[in-house]
C-alpha positions in Angstrom: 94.0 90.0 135.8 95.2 91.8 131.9 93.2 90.5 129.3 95.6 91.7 127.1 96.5 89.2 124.2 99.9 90.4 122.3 101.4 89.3 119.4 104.7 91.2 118.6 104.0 94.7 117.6 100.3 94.2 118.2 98.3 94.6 121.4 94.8 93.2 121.2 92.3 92.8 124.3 90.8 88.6 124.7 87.2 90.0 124.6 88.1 91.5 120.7 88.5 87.3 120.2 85.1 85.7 120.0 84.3 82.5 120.0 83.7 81.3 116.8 80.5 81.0 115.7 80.9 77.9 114.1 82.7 75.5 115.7 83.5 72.0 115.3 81.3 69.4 117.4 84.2 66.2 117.8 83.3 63.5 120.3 85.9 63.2 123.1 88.9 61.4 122.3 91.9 62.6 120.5 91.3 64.9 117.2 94.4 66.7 115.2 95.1 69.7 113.5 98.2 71.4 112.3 99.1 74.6 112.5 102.0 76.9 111.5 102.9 80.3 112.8 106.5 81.1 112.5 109.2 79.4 114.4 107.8 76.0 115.8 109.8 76.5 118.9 107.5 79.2 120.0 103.9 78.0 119.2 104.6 74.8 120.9 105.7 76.3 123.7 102.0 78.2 123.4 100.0 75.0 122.6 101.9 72.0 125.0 100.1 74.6 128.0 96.3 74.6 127.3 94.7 71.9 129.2 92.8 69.3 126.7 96.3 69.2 123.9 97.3 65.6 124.5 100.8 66.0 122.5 102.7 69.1 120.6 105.1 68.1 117.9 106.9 70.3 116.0 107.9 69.4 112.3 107.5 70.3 109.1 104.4 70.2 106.6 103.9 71.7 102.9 106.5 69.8 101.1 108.3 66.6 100.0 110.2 64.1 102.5 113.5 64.3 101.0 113.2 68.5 102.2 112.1 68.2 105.0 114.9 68.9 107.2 115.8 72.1 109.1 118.9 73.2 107.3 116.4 72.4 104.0 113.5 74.3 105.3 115.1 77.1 106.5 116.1 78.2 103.0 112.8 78.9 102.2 112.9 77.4 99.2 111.3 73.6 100.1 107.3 74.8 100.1 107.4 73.4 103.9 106.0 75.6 106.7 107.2 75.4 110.3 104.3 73.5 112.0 103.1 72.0 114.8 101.0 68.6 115.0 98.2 69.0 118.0 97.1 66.4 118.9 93.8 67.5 121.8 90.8 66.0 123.6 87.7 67.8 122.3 85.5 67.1 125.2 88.2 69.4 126.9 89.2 71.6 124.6 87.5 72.3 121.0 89.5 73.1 117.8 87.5 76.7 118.3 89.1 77.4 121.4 92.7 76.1 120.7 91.9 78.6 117.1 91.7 81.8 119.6 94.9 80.6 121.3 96.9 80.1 118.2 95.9 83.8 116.9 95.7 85.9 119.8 98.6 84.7 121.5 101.0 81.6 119.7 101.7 84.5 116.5 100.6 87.9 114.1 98.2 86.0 111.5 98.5 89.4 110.1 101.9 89.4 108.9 102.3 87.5 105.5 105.3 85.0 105.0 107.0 86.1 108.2 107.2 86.4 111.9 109.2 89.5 113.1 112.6 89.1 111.9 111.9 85.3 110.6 111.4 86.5 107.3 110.4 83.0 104.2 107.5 80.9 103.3 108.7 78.7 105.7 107.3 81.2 108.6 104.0 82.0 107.1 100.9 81.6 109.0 98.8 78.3 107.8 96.2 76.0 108.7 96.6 72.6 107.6 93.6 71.0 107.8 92.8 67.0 107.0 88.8 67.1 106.6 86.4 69.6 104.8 84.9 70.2 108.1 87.7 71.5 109.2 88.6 73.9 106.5 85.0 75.4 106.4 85.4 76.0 110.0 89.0 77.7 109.8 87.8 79.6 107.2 84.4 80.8 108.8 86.2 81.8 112.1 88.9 83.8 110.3 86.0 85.8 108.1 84.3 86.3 111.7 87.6 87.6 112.5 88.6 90.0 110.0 84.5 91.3 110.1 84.8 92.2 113.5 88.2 94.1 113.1 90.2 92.1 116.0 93.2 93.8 113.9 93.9 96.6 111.8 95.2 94.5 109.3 93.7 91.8 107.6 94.0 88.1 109.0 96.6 86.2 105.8 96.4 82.9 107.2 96.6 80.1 104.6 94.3 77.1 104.3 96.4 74.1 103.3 95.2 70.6 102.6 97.6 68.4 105.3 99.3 65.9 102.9 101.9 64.6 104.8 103.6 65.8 108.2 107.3 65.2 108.4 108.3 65.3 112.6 111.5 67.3 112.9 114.5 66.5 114.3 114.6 65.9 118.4 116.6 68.5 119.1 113.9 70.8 117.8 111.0 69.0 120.2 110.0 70.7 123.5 113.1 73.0 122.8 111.9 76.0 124.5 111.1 74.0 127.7 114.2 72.9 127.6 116.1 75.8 126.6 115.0 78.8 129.0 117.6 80.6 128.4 118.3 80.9 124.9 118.3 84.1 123.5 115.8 83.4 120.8 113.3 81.6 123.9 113.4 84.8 126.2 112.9 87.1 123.7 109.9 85.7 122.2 108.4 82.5 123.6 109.1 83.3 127.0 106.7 87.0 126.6 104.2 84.8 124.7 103.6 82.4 127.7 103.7 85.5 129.7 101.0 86.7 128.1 99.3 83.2 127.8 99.0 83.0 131.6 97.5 86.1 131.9 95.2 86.5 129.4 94.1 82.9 129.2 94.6 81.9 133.2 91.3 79.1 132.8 92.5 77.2 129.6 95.8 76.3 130.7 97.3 72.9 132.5 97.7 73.0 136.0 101.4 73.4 135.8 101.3 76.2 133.8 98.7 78.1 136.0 101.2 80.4 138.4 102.1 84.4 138.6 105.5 83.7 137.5 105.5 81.3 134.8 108.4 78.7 133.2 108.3 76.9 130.0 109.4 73.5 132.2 
């Protein structure tokens, strides 16, 4: 079994990922947290497979309502992020383990207000956060991070205080689970679950736990 966790153009092992070494301690239930890393499409694809995330939704967080709408957001010019609302069980999965996930695997936290060719503000990579507890946290694991030198560059992920979440359109929900084989899907999400499955084989759903996976 690879431990090899890739993000495009990088190749990092899972044992340079530590667990953080603060993490949060949430009762079981359901806890939130939103997170953007590029093109929603792709980091939900990511997140809707750990075992413990409850719901995925991909929308749009960082600006007004009356922007946030696809054609709007992708002209970079709204302050909105792509982002995805997770939605998890923390007796089964902490925000400290789905925080690996998201930067080993769902995007390049190193890349600053793109992802690849998705090049805008509206691709950067951000944390939105809703407490104080969990901004100290983000920000402590992504100091670990960038001390330990999991990449040669340093970590640019933004802390942003989650002021409203604006779903997007349904088209745009579950899109690479339903969309196998569009271009965009098999040339980026479908390597990142690739890569999921192997390097993460015991935090994923049953479903999603097979040599060859799909994004169904």
């Amino acid at each position: 079994m690879s431990d090899a966790c890739n993000v495009p153009g990088l190749t990092v092992p899972r044992s340079r990922f530590p667990a953080p070494e603060q993490d949060l301690s949430e009762p079981a239930g359901e806890s939130r947290i939103v997170l953007a890393g590029g093109c929603f499409w792709c980091v939900e694809a990511v997140l809707l497979a750990l075992e413990g995330v409850m719901s995925a939704e991909s929308g749009y967080a960082g600006g007004g309502a009356d922007t946030a709408n696809y054609q709007a957001v992708c002209s970079g010019s709204t302050g909105h992020a792509e982002v995805v609302d997770v939605h998890y069980d923390p007796s089964r999965i902490s925000l400290g383990e789905l925080l690996r996930v998201f930067f080993s695997v769902a995007h390049d936290p190193t890349q600053l207000n793109r992802q690849g060719n998705d090049i805008g503000t509206q691709y950067r990579s951000a944390v939105f956060y809703e407490t104080e507890e969990q901004k100290q946290m983000v920000g402590a694991y992504i100091r670990q991070l960038n001390a330990a030198g999991v990449y040669p560059d340093p970590i640019v992920t933004g802390l942003e205080p989650l002021t409203a979440f604006y779903p997007a359109e349904a088209s745009h929900q579950n899109f690479a689970a339903r969309n196998p084989w569009q271009p965009y899907i098999m040339g980026v999400a479908a390597p990142k679950m690739e890569k999921l499955v192997s390097a993460w084989p015991d935090r994923l759903k049953p479903e999603f736990s097979q040599d060859d996976p799909d994004l169904a």
